[in-house]
LOGU-785540 format. One line per field, with one value per residue (C-alpha): x, y, z; residue in one letter. Coordinates in steps of 0.2 Angstrom, whole numbers, plus 5000, padded with zeros to 4 digits. Layout:
<atoms>
u (X ...)
v (Y ...)
w (Z ...)
type (A ...)
</atoms>
This chain:
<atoms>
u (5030 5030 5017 5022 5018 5001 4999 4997 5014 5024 5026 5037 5028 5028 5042 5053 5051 5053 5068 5077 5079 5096 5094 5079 5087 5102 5088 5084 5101 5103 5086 5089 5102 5098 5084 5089 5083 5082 5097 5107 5101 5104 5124 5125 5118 5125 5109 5101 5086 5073 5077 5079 5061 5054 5062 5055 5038 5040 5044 5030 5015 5023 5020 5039 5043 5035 5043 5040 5039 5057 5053 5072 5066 5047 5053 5061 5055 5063 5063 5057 5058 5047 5057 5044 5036 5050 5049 5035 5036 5050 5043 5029 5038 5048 5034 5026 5041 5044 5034 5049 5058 5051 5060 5071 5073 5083 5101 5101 5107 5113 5118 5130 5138 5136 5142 5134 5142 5143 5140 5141 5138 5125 5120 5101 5100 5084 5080 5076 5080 5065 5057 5061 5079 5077 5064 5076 5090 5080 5072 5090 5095 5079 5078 5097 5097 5109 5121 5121 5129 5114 5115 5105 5106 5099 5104 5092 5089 5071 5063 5058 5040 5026 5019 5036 5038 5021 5024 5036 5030 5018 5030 5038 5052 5056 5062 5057 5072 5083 5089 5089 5105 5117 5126 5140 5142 5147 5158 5176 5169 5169 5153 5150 5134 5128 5109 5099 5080 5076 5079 5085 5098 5104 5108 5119 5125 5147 5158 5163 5178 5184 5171 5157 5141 5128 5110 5096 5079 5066 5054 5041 5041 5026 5032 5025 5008 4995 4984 4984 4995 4979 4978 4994 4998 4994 5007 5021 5014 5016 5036 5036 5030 5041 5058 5054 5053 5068 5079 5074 5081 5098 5101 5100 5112 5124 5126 5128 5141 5150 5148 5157 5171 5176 5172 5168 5167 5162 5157 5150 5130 5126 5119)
v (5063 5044 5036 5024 5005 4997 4986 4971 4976 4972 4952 4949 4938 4919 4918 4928 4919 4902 4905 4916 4899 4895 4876 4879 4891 4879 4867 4879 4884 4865 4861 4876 4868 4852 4840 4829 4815 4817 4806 4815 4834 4827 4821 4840 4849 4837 4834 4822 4815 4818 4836 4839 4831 4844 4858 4851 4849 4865 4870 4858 4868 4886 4879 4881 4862 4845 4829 4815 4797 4792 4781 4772 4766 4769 4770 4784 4802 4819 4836 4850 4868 4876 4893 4901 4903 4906 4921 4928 4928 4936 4947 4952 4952 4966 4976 4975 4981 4999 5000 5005 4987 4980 4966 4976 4972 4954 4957 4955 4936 4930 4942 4957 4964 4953 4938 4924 4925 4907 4905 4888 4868 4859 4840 4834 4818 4805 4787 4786 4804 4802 4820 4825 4827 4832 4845 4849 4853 4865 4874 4879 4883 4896 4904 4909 4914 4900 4907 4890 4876 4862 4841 4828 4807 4793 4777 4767 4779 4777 4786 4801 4802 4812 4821 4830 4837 4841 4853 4858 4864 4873 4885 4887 4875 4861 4843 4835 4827 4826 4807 4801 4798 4785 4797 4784 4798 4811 4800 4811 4827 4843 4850 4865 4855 4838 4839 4822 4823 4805 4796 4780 4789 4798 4780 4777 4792 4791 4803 4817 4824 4842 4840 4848 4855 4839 4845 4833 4838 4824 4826 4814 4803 4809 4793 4782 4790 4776 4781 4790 4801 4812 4806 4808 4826 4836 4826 4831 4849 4849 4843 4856 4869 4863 4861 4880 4886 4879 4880 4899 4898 4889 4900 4916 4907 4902 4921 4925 4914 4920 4938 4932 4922 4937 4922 4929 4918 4921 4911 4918 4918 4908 4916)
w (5048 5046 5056 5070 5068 5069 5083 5072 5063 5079 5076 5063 5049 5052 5037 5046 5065 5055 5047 5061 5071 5067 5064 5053 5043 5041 5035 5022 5016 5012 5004 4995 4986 4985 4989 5004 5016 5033 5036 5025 5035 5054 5044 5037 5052 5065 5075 5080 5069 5085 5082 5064 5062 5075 5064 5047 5054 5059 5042 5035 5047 5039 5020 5015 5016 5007 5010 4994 4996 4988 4973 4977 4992 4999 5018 5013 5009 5002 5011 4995 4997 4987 4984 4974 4987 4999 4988 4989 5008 5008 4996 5005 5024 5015 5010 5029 5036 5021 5003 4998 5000 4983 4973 4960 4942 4939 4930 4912 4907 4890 4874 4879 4865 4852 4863 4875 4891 4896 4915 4918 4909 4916 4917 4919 4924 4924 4922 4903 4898 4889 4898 4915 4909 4891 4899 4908 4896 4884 4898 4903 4887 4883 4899 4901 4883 4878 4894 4903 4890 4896 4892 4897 4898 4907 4917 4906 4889 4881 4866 4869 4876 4866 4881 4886 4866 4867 4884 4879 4861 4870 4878 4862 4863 4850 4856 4841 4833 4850 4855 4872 4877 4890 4905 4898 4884 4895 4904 4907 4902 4914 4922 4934 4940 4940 4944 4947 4944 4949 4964 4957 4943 4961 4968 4952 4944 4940 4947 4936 4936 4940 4956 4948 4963 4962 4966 4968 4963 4969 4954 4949 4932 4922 4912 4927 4927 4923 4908 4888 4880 4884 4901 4908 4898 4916 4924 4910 4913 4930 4928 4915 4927 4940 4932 4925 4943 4950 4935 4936 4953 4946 4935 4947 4957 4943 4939 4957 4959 4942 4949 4962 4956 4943 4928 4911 4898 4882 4865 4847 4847 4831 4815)
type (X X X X X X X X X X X X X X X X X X X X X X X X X X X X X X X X X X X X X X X X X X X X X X X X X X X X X X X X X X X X X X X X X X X X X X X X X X X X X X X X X X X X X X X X X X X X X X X X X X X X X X X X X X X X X X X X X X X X X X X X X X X X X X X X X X X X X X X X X X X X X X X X X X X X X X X X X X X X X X X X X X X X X X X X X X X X X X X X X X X X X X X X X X X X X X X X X X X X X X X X X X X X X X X X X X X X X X X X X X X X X X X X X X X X X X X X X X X X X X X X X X X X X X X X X X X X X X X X X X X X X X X X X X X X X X X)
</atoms>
């Protein structure tokens, strides 16, 4: 017999009463994707700003939500989601409501067959390309197992910084060698996403054709951090961490939409 519910059990958790508003969760469906100022939420949910602001703070009290001061302009701020731990609410709501609801295996990614099954192309974009982006790009690369074909460039390309090869080295990844590069380079060349990790490269990144998904990730330039090599290493970690978090996140998105769309494409794994 299973035994009825506790009387504490009869709320549903604070997740699940935040999202279940419908312009909150349109809130999240769109920071989910992308990060976004409040201007550009009350144009997407067609609100006015009065409310949407209610709705973030809202979001802001339940821990889901951060806003960052815009380093394009410092009267405006961007709306985060922090998905991971999005997850582990939901996680966790699941498992108040039956043990039985826990979070199955991920699907496999990368080498089927002796092949790479190419999901997607990526580009990362930043100021200099000299770590948020670079970062960026390799991360991609090792944690789809080589499945998402990842670039990165710059607006205003610089050398690439110490600190990001050293992170990087760290979690078994070699930048040593790569060249920061122009996002002139890529100029006419096909991507599936367009991703922005700096708000001024946002404010000036081309169009590309083929109308590739643009994503914005409001991620702050380690490079900017006053200080040492030694000094500033925690801030390159923390981008490092970051980036590994919601590129995670990408990529289980990538695949789902793959699935899908019926898209299958295949390459030879190198020797």
């Amino acid at each position: 017999m299973i035994a009825p519910a506790r009387s504490d059990e009869a709320s549903p958790p604070r997740f699940l009463q935040l999202a279940s508003h419908p312009l909150r969760w349109r809130l999240l469906s769109e920071l989910a994707r992308s990060d976004r100022r409040v201007g550009e939420l009350c144009d997407l949910a067609g609100q006015r700003q009065s409310l949407i602001s209610y709705h973030l703070r809202q979001l802001r009290d339940g821990g889901v939500v951060s806003a960052r001061r815009s380093l394009a302009d410092g009267r405006d701020s961007y709306y985060v989601l922090d998905l991971a731990c999005c997850r582990e609410l939901l996680v966790s709501a699941g498992a108040s409501l039956h043990p039985g609801l826990a979070p199955g295996a991920r699907s496999p990614v990368g080498h089927e067959h002796g092949a790479v099954r190419t999901l997607a192309s990526v580009l990362f974009l930043c100021t200099g390309n000299s770590a948020r982006s670079q970062m960026a790009e390799a991360l991609a690369e090792r944690m789809s197992a080589g499945a998402v074909q990842a670039v990165s460039a710059g607006s205003h390309p610089k050398p690439l910084h110490a600190n990001a090869v050293q992170v990087m080295r760290e979690r078994g990844i070699d930048l040593a060698g790569r060249r920061s590069k122009h996002l002139s380079e890529f100029a006419g060349r096909r991507f599936d996403y367009v991703v922005s990790l700096c708000d001024r490269v946002r404010e000036v990144c081309p169009e590309f054709p083929g109308i590739p998904e643009t994503i914005h990730w409001s991620i702050a330039d380690p490079g900017r951090e006053p200080g040492t090599d030694e000094e500033t290493l925690p801030a390159f970690e923390r981008a490092a961490s970051e980036l590994s978090i919601r590129i995670g996140f990408l990529i289980e998105a990538i695949k789902q939409a793959t699935i899908q769309s019926g898209g299958d494409r295949t390459c030879p794994t190198s020797s």
